[in-house]
Phi, psi and omega in degrees: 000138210264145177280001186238029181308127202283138172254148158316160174308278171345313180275324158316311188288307173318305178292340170292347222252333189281319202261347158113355184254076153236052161234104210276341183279355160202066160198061178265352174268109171303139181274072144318125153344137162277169190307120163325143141322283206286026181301162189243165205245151178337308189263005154289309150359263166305290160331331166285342198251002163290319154325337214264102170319157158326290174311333213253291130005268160338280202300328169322279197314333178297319187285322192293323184275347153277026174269316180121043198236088194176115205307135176303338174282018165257345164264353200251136176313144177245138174293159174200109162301105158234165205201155153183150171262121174240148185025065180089317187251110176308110165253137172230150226206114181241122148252164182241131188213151195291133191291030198170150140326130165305124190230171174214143201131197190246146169349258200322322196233035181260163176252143155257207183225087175300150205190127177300194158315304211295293204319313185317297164319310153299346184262349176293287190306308198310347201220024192045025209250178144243159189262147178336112169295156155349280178317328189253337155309329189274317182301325167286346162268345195254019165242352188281138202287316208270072181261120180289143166287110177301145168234082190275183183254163162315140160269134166168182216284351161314288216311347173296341197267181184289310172279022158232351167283321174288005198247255185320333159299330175286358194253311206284301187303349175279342180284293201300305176290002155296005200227000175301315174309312205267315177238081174330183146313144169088354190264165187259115188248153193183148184142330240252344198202157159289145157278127141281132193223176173246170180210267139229330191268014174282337199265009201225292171258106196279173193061018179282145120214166214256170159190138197230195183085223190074096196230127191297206172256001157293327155131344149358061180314098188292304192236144187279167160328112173203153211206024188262342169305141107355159207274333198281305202288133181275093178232221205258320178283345180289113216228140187256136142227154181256164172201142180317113156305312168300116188224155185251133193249079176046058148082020163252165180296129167189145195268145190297321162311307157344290200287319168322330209273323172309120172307332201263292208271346180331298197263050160268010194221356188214101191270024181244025180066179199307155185229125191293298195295104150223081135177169197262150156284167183230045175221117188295163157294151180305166165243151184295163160277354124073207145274004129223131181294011136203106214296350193256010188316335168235032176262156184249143189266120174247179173288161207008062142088000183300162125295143191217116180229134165242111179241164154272159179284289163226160173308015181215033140216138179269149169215115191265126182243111176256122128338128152283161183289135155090027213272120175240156186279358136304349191273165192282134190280130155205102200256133212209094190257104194256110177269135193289177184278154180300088182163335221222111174290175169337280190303319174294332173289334199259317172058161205196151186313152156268121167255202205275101223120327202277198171281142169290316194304350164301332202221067195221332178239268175096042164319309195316293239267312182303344185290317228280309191283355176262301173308308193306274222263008158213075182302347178259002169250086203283104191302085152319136178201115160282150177229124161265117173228141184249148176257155208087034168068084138162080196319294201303339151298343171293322221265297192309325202264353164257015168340341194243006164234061143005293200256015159274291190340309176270335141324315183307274183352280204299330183305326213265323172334300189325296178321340133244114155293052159259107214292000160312342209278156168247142188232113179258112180279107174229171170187147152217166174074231175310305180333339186264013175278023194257308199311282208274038159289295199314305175278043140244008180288155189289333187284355199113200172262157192311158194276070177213306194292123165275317184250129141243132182209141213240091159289106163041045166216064161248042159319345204252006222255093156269163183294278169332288194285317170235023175286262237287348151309291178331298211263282191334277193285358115346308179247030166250046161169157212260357168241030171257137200249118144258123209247119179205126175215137174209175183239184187264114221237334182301338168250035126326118192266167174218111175018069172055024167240145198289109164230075132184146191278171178315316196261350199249350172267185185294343188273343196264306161330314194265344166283330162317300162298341160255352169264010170292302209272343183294002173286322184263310194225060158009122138259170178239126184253138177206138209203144199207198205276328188275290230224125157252135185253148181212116152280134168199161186065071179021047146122319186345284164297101208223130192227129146218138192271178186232134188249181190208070158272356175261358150075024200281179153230133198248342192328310175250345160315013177256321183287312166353281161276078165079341197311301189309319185290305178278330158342280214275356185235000166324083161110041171261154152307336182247027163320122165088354208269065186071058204149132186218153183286113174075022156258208193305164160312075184279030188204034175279348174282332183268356144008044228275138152322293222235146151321150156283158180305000000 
């Protein structure tokens, strides 16, 4: 695990609040290493680092600079004084931010260093900062003694590289030692480079990043606020600067995310109002093939040969992204965005052989393998799969502590559909157990669920399924296309015993739900009910709809033996040609050969 591992807001503020620095007034210093003997100096650096893919690259510079190889006028922090009047009353405000662009070397001798977003972020949570808004790049030029003249370079497929960054420094440095004599190392300087800034429009578009500045010395922005880049690029103008998370508030302690987020403190620090996002993930998104010509370049090679990408979105939602082997972006689609169960990370939802020692929760779903066994019986189809996780394990606590953001559960959906542009593709919403409080997010978002979504299908998890909110959703999007599918399996979870006690009530579990739901929709879509000693199965819309229950005379708790057995599958092949296809729903385990040995990467 890497030392600049990214914490949520929340476990951030908590660790500033722990290390004593929401005191801004002695937490001038970025907290660093001191600088190695052997640290290699900018053009030594640099030279090791020509050779160098981008990524490969990046990561050099992140280790020299969590080692602590990063010029001393560059840690100790500079104030930055802000002030407004909102309804009368005058708030005021000192952050502290680095007098320069991020560089790694020594005084006399350092390069700086352009960084994509992630990177930028990590090395940000690794020193407790966050990186710049619009508003405070402007605060910060119009305070700074030393403003430099932007220098731009020719645009063209050069500017990613190392030798036009190193180009363009030698342009900054020749402006900056005319200014030395007067303003040293450490005094606070700006002009010389764009900002990666953070923005409002980060919390909407994922895999973005936004950046502004280059500012003549009139205070003139050469490029305005733009967010039009992929998260990966990088060039030569781009220039990181921190600014402290700990920061002081009309004379209190208060951590600067906490205050973007405030309707009342937003705008000393935002001239776009409180900001959901402040911070970048810090693993990128994926790219279309597209947009980059090689698009698998930051995917992990999984078992029998898939791709694997694990990012953050924002900070409280993960998304594990799997590939079939041989996955190309023209073939016919079948896009399959699944919210995980309460309890249960990624790797345990994907599940792996078990070995001796490990969590039982490895060998309890097995999503991966079942995933593995559905592309094996639709071979005309390349299966795609998001894994959704909210943190702390537990959408429906994420939906409580986001009450006032409706419309990301279906905003999420569609950013990640976007990520292949096949207008071919079927989009399947499944989840179990908590995972269906993300499902019915989507039909509660104010437009409905993404016009994309085909399928939704619920292993035992429509705890969240009211009458009021969602039957005329429900009913709406059933009949607004002849391939909208609702796929639901659940057991009578109402006599299930917990050390010989009823822990869920007739109506409030899943079994109390799935009746609920059907005598909501049977007015509109008749079923046909057919019922045995195992199951009552209930159909409508010549098959579209499909409810089979699991009966319990043995008073069990079944909750995830149903996905176990067969569940993940028949979800997805349910009113397929190959429904039923070497497989039965709640029999033995047909998809033990699709195993993976070891986690996805």
């Amino acid at each position: 695990m890497t030392p600049w591992r990214a914490t949520t807001r929340r476990a951030a503020t908590a660790a500033l609040l722990a290390a004593g620095l929401l005191v801004s007034a002695r937490a001038q210093v970025l907290p660093l290493p001191p600088r190695p003997p052997d640290a290699p100096g900018g053009a030594a650096l640099a030279q090791a680092l020509l050779p160098l893919d981008r990524a490969a690259r990046e990561a050099r510079l992140a280790t020299e600079f969590a080692r602590g190889n990063v010029p001393a006028f560059l840690r100790q922090l500079v104030p930055l004084r802000l002030a407004n009047v909102v309804a009368g009353v005058t708030n005021v405000a000192t952050l502290h931010v680095t007098p320069d662009y991020l560089a790694v070397g020594s005084d006399t001798d350092f390069i700086y260093t352009p960084l994509t977003a992630a990177t930028a972020q990590r090395l940000a949570d690794l020193t407790g900062c966050l990186l710049p808004t619009r508003q405070l790049v402007r605060a910060i030029h119009t305070a700074a003694p030393v403003r430099l003249i932007p220098a731009p370079l020719p645009p063209g497929p050069a500017m990613t590289t190392l030798p036009v960054f190193l180009a363009h420094q030698q342009s900054v440095d020749r402006q900056r030692r005319a200014t030395l004599a007067d303003h040293p190392p450490g005094t606070l300087i700006a002009g010389h480079k764009k900002d990666v800034v953070l923005a409002a429009t980060l919390a909407t578009n994922v895999g973005k990043v936004a950046i502004f500045g280059w500012q003549q010395p009139d205070g003139h922005a050469i490029q305005p606020l733009y967010a039009g880049h992929a998260a990966r690029w990088v060039d030569y103008s781009h220039g990181i600067r921190f600014i402290q998370a700990a920061a002081e508030i009309n004379g209190q302690p208060a951590a600067l995310p906490a205050a973007l987020a405030d309707p009342a403190l937003a705008g000393l620090f935002s001239d776009e109002g409180p900001l959901r996002a402040t911070r970048y993930p810090t693993n990128l998104p994926p790219a279309t093939a597209a947009a980059d010509p090689e698009p698998w370049s930051e995917w992990s090679a999984g078992a029998f040969g898939e791709r694997d990408l694990e990012y953050a979105v924002e900070p409280e939602i993960t998304v594990h992204l799997n590939l079939p082997a041989g996955f190309r972006p023209a073939q016919p689609l079948e896009f399959v965005c699944f919210a995980l169960p309460n309890g249960n990370t990624i790797a345990q939802t994907m599940g792996h052989a078990l070995r001796p020692g490990e969590d039982w929760h490895f060998n309890i779903q097995h999503l991966a393998a079942q995933t593995r066994f559905v592309r094996d019986h639709r071979p005309d189809r390349a299966v795609v799969v998001a894994y959704l996780a909210a943190d702390g394990l537990s959408w429906p606590a994420w939906r409580r502590r986001h009450a006032d953001r409706p419309e990301r559960p279906a905003e999420l959906v569609a950013q990640l559909r976007a990520l292949f542009p096949n207008p071919s593709a079927g989009l399947t919403l499944a989840a179990h157990s908590g995972g269906g409080a993300f499902v019915f997010g989507c039909l509660d978002a104010p437009d409905g669920p993404p016009a994309a979504v085909t399928r939704l299908a619920f292993l035992d998890a429509n705890y969240a399924y009211t009458t009021e909110r969602h039957l005329g959703r429900l009913t709406a999007w059933l009949r607004a296309a002849p391939d909208h599918e609702l796929r639901l399996l659940a057991y009578d979870d109402a006599s299930a015993l917990l050390h010989g006690t009823n822990f869920v009530s007739a109506a409030g579990g899943t079994w109390g739900r799935s009746h609920q739901m059907l005598a909501d929709l049977a007015p509109a879509f008749p079923f046909h009910a057919q019922t045995n000693a195992d199951f009552e199965n209930y159909s409508a819309l010549a098959g579209r709809i499909t409810f089979q229950l699991r009966a319990n005379p043995g008073r069990e708790i079944l909750h995830t033996v149903q996905v176990e057995r067969n569940g993940f599958i028949h979800c997805l092949l349910a009113g397929t040609v190959a429904e039923n296809q070497d497989y039965r729903y709640y029999g033995p385990r047909a998809y033990t050969n699709w195993i993976s040995a070891a986690p996805a990467p």
